[in-house]
N, C-alpha and C positions, 0 to 999 in steps of 0.2 A: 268181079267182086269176091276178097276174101269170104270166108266165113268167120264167123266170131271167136269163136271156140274150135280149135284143130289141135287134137292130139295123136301123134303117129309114134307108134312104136314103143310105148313104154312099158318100159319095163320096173317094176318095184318090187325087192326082194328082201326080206328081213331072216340074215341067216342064211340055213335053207328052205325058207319058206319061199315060195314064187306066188308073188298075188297077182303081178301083170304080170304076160308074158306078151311083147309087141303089141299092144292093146290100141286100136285107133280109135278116132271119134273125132264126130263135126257136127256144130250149131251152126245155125243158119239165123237169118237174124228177122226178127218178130216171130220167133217159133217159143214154142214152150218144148222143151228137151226133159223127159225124163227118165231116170237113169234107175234102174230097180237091179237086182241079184240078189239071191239067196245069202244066208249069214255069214260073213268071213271071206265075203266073196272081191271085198275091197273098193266098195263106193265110198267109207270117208276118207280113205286111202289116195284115193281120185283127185277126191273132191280137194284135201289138202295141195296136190302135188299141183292141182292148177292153180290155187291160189298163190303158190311159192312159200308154203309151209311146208312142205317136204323135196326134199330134190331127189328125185328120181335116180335109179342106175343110168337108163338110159332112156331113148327120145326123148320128142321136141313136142315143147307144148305153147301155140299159137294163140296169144288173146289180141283181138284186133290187127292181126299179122304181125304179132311182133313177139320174138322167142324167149318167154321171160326166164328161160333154162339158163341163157346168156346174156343175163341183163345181172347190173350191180342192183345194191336197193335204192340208189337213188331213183336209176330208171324205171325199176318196181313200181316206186312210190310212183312215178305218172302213169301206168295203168292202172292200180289199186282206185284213183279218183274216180274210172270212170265204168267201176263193177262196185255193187254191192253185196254185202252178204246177212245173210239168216242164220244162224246157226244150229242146232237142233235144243230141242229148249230154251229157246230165246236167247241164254247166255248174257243177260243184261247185266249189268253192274248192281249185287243187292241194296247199295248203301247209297246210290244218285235213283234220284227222280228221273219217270218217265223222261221229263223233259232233257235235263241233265245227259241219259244217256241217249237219247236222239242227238244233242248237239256234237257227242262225243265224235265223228268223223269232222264234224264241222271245224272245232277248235285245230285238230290236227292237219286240215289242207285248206282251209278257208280264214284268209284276215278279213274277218267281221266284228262289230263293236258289241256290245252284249246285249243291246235291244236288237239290232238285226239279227242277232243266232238268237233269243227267246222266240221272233215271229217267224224267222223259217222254220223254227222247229215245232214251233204250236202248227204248220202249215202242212207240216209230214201227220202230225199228231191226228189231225181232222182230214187229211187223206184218205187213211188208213181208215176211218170210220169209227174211233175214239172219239168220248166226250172234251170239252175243253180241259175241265177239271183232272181229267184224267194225269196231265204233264207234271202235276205236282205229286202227286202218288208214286208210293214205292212199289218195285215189281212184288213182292210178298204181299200189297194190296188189291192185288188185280187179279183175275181170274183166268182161267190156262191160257183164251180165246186172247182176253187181253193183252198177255203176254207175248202170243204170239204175234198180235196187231204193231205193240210197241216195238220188237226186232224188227220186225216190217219197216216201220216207219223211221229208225234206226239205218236198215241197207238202204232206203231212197233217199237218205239224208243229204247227197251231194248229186241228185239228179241224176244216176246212172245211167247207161242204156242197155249195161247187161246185168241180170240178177241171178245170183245162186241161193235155192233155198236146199235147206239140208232140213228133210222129216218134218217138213211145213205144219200138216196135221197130224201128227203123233199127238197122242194122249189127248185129243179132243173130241167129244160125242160127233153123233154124227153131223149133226144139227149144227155144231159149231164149226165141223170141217167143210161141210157142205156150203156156210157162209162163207169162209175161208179162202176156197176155190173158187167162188164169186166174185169175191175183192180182186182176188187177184188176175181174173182175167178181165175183169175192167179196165185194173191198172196196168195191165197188161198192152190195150189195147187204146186206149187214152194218153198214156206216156210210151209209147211205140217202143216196148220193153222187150229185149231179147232174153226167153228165162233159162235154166239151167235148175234142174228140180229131182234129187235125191229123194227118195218117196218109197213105199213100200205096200200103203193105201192106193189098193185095187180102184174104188169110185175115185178120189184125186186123181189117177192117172184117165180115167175114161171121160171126168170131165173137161180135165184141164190141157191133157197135153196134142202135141201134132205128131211129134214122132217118140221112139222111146228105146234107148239102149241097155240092152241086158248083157249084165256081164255073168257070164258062163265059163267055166275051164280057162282061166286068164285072161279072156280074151272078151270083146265088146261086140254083138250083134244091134245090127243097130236098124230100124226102119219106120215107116208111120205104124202107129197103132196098129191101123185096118191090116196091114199085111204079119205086123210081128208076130200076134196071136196066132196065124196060121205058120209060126218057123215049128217045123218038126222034133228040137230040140227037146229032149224029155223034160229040162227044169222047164221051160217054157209053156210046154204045157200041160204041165201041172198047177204052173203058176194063173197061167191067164184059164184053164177051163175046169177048174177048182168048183166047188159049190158056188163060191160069189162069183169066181169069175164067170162061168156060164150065167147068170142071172145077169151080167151088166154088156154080157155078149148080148142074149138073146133083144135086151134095152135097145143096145145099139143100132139091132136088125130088123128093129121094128117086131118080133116075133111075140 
């Protein structure tokens, strides 16, 4: 069995800056993957080159076994059906309703009539854990949580089986991100969802994820939680045995 996500060797260079240098990485599938480094360290950088928003100098990047480095965009466009994406601050359309921009993958790969795309998309909308009402409201009326719910229900708009969130809980209390990470390993675990999770919130990763790769000096360390905290690497642990991080260490070990 492939794995989902395989990136070997990339490289990405603006100038001479080097943000990968040979950088690998693999998703496995019903895992939640999160990917954290330090600022400038080149996780939306990543994040683009696997969706085929950026083309890479070099390597090859695997979504469901297939090299989209070497695909035209028609052949794109039949991967793209079957990943969703998040993007950081929702990035919804100010000016379409909730509902509107849920439908917006739909109109673009699905011939459905317009009462079919209003009830699959009221159908994402109450997923998500939105009120009905909600689909008619503009994102300027909704609340950060909401915001975030409605991109949500936006990437699972054509049933995915793989999802990318980029900074899922940014700018959300705790209380909201802590619901957050709930939803989403529900939906996680109910729609047999392979995830892909840019994140930078220490609690998000200790509740949500299985493994987690840090990129470091160009390059991707990658392992389950339980061992990455112990990699010797200085960002690393600074990152994971930090004031919080020690407090969500000692959580984890029963201490």
């Amino acid at each position: 069995m492939y794995p989902v996500v395989e990136v070997t060797g990339l490289v990405n260079r603006f100038g001479s800056q080097v943000v990968h240098e040979n950088l690998d990485m693999q998703v496995n599938a019903d895992e939640v993957f999160g990917i954290v480094g330090g600022s400038g360290s080149g996780k939306s950088v990543l994040l683009r080159s696997i969706l085929g928003l950026h083309r890479p100098q070099a390597g090859c990047i695997r979504i469901f076994g297939h090299d989209i480095t070497q695909m035209s965009p028609q052949q794109l466009r039949g991967v793209k059906e079957r990943y969703g994406v998040s993007f950081q601050s929702g990035a919804l359309y100010s000016g379409l309703t909730v509902l509107q921009n849920v439908q917006l993958p739909m109109l673009e790969h699905l011939a459905l009539n317009a009462a079919a795309r209003d009830d699959l998309a009221m159908l994402k909308i109450r997923l998500v854990g939105l009120p009905a009402d909600a689909g008619a409201k503009y994102p300027a009326q909704l609340s950060g949580g909401m915001v975030k719910r409605a991109a949500l229900a936006r990437a699972l708009a054509l049933d995915p089986a793989l999802l990318f969130l980029d900074e899922p809980t940014s700018g959300l209390d705790p209380i909201s991100a802590a619901a957050f990470d709930e939803l989403l390993l529900y939906l996680q675990k109910q729609l047999k969802l392979t995830v892909v999770m840019i994140t930078h919130d220490l609690d998000s990763i200790f509740r949500t994820c299985n493994r987690v790769g840090v990129i470091v000096d160009r390059h991707m360390l990658s392992d389950t939680l339980a061992r990455i905290v112990d990699n010797p690497h200085p960002w690393i642990q600074e990152y994971f045995h930090g004031a919080r991080g020690r407090a969500r260490l000692e959580a984890m070990h029963g201490a």
